[in-house]
N, CA, C and O of each residue as an XYZ file, in Angstrom:
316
protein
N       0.836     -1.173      0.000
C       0.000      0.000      0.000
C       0.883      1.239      0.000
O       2.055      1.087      0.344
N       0.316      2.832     -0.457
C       1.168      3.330     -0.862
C       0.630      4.445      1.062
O      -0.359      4.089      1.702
N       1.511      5.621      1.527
C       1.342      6.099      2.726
C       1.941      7.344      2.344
O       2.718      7.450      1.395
N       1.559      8.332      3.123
C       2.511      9.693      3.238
C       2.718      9.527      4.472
O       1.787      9.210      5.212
N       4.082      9.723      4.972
C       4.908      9.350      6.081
C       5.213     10.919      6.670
O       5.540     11.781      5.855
N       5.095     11.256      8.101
C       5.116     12.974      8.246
C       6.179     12.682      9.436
O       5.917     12.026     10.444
N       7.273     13.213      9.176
C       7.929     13.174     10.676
C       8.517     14.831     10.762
O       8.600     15.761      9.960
N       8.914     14.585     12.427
C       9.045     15.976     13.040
C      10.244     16.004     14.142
O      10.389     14.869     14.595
N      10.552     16.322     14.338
C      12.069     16.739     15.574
C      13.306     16.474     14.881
O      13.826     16.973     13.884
N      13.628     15.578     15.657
C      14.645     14.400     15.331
C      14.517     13.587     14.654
O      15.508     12.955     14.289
N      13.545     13.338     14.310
C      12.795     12.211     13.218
C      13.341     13.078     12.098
O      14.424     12.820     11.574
N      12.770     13.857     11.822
C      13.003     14.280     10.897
C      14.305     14.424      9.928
O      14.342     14.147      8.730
N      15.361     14.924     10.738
C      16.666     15.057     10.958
C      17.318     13.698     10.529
O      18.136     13.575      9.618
N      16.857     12.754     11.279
C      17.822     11.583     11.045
C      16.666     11.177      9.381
O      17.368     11.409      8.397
N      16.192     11.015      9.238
C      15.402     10.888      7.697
C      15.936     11.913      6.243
O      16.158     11.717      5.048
N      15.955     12.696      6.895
C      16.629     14.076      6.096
C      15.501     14.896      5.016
O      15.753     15.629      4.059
N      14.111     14.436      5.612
C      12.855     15.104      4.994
C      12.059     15.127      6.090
O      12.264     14.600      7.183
N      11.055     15.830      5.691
C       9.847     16.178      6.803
C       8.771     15.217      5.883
O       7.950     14.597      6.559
N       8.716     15.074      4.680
C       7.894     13.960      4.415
C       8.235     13.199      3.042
O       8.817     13.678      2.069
N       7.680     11.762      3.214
C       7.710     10.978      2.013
C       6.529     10.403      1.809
O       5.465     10.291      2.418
N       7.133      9.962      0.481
C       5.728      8.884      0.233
C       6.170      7.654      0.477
O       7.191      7.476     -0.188
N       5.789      6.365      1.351
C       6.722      4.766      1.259
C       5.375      3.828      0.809
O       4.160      3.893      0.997
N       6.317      2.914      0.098
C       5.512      1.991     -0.084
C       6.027      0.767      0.599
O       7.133      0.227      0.562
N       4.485      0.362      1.487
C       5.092     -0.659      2.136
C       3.709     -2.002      2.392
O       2.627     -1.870      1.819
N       3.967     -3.068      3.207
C       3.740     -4.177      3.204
C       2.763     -4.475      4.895
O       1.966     -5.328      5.286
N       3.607     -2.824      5.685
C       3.404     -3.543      7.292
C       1.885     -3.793      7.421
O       0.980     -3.085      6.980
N       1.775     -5.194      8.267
C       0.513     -5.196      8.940
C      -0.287     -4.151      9.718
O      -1.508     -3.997      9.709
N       0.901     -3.269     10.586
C      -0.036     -2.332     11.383
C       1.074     -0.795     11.427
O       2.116     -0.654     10.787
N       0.731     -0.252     11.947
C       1.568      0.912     12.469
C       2.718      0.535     13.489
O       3.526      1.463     13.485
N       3.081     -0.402     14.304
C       4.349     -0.873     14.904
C       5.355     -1.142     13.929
O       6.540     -0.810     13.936
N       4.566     -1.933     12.912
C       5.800     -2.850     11.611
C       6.170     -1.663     10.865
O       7.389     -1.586     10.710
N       5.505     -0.716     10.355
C       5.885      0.421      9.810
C       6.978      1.130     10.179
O       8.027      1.323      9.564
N       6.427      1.701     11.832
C       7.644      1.819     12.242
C       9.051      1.500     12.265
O      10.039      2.216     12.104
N       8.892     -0.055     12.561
C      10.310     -0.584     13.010
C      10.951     -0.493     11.104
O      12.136     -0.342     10.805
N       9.891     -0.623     10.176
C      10.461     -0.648      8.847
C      11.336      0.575      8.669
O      12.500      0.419      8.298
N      10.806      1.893      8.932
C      11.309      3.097      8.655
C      12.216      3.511      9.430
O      12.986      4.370      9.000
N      12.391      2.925     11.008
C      13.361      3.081     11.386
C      14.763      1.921     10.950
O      15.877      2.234     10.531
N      14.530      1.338     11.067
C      15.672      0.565     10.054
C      16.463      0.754      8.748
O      17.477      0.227      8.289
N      15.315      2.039      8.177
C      15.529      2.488      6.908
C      16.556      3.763      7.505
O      17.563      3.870      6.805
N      16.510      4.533      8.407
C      16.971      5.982      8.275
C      17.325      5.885      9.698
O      17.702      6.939     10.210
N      17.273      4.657     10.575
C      18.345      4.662     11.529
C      18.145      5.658     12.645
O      19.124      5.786     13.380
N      17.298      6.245     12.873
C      16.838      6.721     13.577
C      16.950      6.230     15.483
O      16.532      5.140     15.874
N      17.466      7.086     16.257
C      17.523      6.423     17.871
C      16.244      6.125     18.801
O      16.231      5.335     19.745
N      15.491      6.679     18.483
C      14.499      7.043     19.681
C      13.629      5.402     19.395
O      13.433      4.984     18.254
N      13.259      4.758     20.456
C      12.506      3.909     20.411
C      10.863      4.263     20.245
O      10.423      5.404     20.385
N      10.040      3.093     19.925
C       8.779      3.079     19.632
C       8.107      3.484     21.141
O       6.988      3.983     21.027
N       8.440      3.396     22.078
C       8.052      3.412     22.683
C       7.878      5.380     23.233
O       7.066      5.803     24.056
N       8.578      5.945     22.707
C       9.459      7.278     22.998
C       8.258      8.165     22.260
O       8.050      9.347     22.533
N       7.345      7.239     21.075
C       6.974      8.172     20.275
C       5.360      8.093     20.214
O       5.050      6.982     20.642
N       4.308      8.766     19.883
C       3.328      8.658     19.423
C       3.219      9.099     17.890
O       3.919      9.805     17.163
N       1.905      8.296     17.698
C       1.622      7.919     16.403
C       0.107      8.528     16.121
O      -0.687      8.755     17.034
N      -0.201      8.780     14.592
C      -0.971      9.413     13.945
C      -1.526      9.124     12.881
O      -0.827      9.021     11.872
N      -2.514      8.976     12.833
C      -3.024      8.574     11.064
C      -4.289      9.498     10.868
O      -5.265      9.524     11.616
N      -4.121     10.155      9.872
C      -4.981     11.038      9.091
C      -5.552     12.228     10.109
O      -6.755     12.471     10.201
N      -4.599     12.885     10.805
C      -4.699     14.050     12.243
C      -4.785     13.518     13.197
O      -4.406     14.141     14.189
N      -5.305     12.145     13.385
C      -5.825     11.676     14.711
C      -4.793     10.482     15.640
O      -4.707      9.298     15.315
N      -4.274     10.930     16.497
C      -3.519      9.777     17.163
C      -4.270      8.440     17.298
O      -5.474      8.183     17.301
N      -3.274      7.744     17.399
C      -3.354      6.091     16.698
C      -3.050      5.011     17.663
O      -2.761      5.695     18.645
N      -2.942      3.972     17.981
C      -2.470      3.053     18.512
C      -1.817      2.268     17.714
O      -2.268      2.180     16.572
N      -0.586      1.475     18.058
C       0.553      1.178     17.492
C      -0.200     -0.097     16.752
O       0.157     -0.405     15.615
N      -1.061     -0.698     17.302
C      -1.337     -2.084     16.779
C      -2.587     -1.995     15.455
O      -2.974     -2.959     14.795
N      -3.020     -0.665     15.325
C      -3.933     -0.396     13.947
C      -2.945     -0.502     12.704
O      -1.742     -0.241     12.713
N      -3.701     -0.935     11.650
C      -3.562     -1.637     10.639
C      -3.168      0.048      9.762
O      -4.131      0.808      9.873
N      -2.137      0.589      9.079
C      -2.730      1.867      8.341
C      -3.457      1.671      6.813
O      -3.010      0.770      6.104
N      -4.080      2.137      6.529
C      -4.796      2.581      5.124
C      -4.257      3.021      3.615
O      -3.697      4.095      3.398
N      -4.491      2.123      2.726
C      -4.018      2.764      1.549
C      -4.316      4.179      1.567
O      -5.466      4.447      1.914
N      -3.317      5.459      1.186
C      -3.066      6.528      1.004
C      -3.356      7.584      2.335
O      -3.431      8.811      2.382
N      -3.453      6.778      3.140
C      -3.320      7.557      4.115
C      -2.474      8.399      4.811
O      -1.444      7.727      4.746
N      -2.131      9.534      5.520
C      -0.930      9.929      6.031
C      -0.838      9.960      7.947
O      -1.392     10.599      8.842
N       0.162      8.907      7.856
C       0.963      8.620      9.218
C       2.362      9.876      9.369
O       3.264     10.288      8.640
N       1.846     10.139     10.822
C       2.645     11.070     11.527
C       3.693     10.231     12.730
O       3.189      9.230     13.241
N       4.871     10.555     13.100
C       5.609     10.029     13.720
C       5.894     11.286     14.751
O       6.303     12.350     14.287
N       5.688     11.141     16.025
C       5.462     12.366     17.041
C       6.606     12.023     17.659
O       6.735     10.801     17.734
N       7.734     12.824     18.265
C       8.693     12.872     19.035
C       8.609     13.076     20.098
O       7.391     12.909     20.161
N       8.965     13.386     21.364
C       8.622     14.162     22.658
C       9.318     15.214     22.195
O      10.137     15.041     21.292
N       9.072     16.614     22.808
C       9.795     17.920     22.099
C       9.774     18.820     23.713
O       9.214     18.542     24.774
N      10.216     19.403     23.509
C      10.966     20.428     24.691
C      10.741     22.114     24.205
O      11.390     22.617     23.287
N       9.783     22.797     24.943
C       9.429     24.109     24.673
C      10.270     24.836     26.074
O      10.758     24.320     27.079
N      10.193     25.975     25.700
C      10.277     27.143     26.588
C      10.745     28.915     26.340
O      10.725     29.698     27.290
């Protein structure tokens, strides 16, 4: 299935875009993950991050949607 992939912080950084398009295979939003981080090597664990599909936060174990767009949320630090 084809996805628009949105990342932000550090995500971003270690990817070297704020977005793509991937085509991929995963069963849910965890497999995605671990796919894209494997791809661009990224540090922060799954656990570190929340997740998003189409504006709305997600749970790791939902399935994502042809053409849908998944967000990858960092923890971030204001002041």
């Amino acid at each position: 299935m084809n996805l628009r992939v949105l990342y932000f912080a550090s995500l971003r950084d270690a990817a070297g875009t704020e977005a793509e398009d991937v085509q991929t295979h995963a069963a849910d939003l965890a497999a995605l993950h671990d796919e894209l981080q494997a791809r661009h090597r990224w540090a922060l664990p799954r656990a570190r991050l929340r997740v998003a599909v189409d504006g709305r936060f997600a749970g790791w174990h939902e399935a994502p949607r042809e053409g849908c767009t998944v967000a990858f949320i960092p923890p971030v630090s204001g002041g």
